[in-house]
C-alpha positions as CSV (number, residue, x, y, z in Angstrom):
1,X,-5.0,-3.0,13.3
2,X,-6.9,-6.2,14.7
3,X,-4.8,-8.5,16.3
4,X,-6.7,-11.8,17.2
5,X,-4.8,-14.3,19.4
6,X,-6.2,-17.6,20.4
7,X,-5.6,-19.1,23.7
8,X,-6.7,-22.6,24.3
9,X,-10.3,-23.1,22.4
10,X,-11.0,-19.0,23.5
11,X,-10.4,-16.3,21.1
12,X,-9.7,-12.6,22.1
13,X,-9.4,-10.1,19.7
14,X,-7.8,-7.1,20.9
15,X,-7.9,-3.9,18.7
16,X,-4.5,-2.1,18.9
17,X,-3.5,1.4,17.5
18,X,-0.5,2.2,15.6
19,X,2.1,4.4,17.6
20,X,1.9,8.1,16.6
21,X,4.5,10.8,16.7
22,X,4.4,14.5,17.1
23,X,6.4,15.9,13.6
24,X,6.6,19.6,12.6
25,X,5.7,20.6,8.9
26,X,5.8,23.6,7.3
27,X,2.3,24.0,5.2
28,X,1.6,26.9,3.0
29,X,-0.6,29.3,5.4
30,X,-3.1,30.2,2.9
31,X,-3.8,26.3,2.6
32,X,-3.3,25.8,6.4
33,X,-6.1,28.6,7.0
34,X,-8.2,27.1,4.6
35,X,-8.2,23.2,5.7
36,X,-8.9,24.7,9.5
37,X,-11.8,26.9,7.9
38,X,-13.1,23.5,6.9
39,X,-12.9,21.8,9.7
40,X,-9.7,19.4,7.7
41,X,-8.1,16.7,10.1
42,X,-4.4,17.7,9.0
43,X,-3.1,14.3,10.5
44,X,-5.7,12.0,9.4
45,X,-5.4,13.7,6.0
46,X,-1.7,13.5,5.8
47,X,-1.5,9.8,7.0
48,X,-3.9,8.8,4.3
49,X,-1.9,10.7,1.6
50,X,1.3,9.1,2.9
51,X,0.2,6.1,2.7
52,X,-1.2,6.4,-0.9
53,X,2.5,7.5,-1.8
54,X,4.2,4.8,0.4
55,X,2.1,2.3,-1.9
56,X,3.2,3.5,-5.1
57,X,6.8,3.8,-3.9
58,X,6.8,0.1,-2.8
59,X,4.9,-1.1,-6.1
60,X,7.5,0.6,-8.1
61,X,10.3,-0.5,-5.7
62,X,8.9,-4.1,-6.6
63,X,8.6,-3.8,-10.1
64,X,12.0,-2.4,-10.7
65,X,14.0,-5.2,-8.0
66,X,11.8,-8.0,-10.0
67,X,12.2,-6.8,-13.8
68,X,14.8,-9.0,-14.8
69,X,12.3,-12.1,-13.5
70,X,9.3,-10.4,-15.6
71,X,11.1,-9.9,-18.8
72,X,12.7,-13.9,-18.4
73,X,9.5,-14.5,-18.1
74,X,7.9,-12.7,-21.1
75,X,11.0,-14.0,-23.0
76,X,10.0,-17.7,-22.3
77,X,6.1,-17.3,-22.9
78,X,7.0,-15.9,-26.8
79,X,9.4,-19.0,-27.1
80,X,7.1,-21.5,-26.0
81,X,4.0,-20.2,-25.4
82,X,2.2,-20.6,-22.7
83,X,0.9,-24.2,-21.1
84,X,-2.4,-23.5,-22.1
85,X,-2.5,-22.7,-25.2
86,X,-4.0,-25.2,-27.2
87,X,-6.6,-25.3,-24.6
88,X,-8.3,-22.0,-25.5
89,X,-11.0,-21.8,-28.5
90,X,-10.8,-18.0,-28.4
């Protein structure tokens, strides 16, 4: 993460890393032995995985709290139409 701060007309960027902590997993040993015979960064790889998931799980947090707003919306639009639609020559 880059965090820039600007003091008076200097800027200083300072690059930070996120805090870590030590967890304990249990991993299938034939896949364990395998990542390590290929040289696999466990950490890097599970961060990157997390994160992937952590994504989805907030994009389909943020559908489901802001449905009611989308179908209002969709509701509307096949009322009225939308604002620019005797704009478009398509």
């Amino acid at each position: 993460m880059l965090m820039t701060k600007v003091v008076n007309v200097m800027t200083i960027s300072v690059e930070t890393k996120p805090s870590k902590r030590a967890v304990n997993l249990r991993v299938d040993a034939k896949m364990l032995d395998e990542a390590k015979a290929l040289d696999i960064n466990l950490s890097a790889t599970l961060e990157q995985a997390l994160a992937t998931t952590l994504k989805a799980q907030r994009e389909a947090k943020w559908i489901e709290e802001h449905k009611p707003a989308m179908e209002a919306l969709n509701k509307f639009v096949q009322k009225n139409g939308l604002w620019s639609d005797g704009m478009r020559y398509f």
